[in-house]
C-alpha positions in Angstrom: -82.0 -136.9 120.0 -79.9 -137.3 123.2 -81.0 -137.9 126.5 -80.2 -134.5 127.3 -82.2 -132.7 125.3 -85.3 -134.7 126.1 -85.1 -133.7 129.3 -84.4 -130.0 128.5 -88.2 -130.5 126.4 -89.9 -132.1 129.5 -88.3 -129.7 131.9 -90.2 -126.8 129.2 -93.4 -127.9 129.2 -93.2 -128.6 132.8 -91.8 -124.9 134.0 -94.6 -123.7 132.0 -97.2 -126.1 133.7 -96.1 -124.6 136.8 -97.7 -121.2 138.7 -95.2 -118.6 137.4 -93.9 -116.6 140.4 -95.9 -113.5 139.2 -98.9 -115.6 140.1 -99.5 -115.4 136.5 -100.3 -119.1 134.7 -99.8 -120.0 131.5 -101.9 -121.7 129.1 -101.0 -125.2 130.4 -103.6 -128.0 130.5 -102.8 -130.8 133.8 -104.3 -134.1 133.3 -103.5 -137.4 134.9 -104.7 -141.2 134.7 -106.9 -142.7 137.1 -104.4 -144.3 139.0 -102.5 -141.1 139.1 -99.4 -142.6 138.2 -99.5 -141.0 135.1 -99.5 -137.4 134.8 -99.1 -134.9 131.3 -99.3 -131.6 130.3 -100.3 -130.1 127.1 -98.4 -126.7 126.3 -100.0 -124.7 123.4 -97.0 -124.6 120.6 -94.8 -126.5 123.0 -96.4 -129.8 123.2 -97.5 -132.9 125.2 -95.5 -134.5 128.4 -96.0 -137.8 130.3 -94.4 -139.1 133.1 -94.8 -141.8 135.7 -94.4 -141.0 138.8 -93.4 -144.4 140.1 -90.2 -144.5 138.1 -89.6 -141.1 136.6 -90.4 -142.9 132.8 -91.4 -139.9 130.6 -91.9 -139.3 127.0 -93.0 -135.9 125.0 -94.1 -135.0 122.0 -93.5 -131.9 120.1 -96.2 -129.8 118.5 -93.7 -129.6 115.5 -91.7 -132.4 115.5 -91.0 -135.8 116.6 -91.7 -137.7 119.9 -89.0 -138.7 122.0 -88.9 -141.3 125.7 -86.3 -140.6 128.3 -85.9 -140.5 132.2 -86.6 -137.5 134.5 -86.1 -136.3 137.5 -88.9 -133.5 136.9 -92.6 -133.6 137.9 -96.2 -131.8 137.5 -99.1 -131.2 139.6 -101.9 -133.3 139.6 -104.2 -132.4 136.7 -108.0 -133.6 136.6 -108.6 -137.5 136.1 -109.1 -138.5 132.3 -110.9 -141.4 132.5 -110.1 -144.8 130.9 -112.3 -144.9 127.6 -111.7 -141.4 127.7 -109.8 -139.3 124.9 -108.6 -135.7 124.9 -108.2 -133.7 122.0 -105.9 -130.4 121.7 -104.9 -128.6 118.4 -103.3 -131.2 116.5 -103.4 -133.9 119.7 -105.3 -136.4 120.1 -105.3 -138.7 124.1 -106.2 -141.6 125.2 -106.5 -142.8 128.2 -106.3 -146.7 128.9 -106.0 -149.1 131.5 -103.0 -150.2 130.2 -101.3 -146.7 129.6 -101.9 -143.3 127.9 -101.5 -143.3 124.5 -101.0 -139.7 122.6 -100.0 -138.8 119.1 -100.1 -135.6 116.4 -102.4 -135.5 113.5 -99.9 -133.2 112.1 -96.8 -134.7 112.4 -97.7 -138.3 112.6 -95.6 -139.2 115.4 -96.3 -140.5 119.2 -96.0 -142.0 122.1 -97.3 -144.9 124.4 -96.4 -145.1 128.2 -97.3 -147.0 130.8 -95.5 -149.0 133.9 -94.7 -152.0 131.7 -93.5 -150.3 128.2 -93.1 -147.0 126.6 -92.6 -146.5 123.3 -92.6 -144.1 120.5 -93.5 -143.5 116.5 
């Protein structure tokens, strides 16, 4: 998958994490790390978004396919803190927050994705 259209995914599930401009929001869930460096968005039947804000790292993982890592220029809004220890689950997603990243994958398809300031990778 190119660069291109990893960025066209993020830039999906981030237009939808944002307050539409008929004040109307969409069924977007905000989350972030405790450092805040790391923020993500879960779209329902879009998928899960990461990014760190320090370097514009981000990786994303589709509700019905794979997982891909890339660079954007994109951002979200702060989301509520998931602690480290701490795991989220949505649908067919499962989070978890660690000190030394945020870690998120699909029951379904099998893939994911690990990202954090030192390494981000994907499966």
């Amino acid at each position: 998958m190119s660069l291109r259209r990893i960025a066209i995914g993020f830039a999906a599930v981030a237009a939808v994490a944002l307050p539409a401009a008929t004040g109307q929001a969409a069924a977007v869930e905000l989350w972030q790390s405790p450092s805040g460096n790391i923020r993500c968005a879960y779209a329902d039947q879009e998928g899960i978004a990461c990014y760190m804000r320090h370097n514009g790292r981000m990786a994303f993982l589709r509700s019905f396919g794979n997982s891909s890592i890339g660079w954007t220029r994109g951002s979200l809004r702060a989301g509520y803190v998931l602690g480290y220890g701490r795991m989220l689950r949505r649908s067919t997603f499962t989070c978890y927050s660690r000190t030394a990243g945020m870690e998120c994958s699909s029951s379904y398809t099998g893939h994911g994705f690990f990202i954090s300031r030192e390494s981000t990778y994907r499966w």
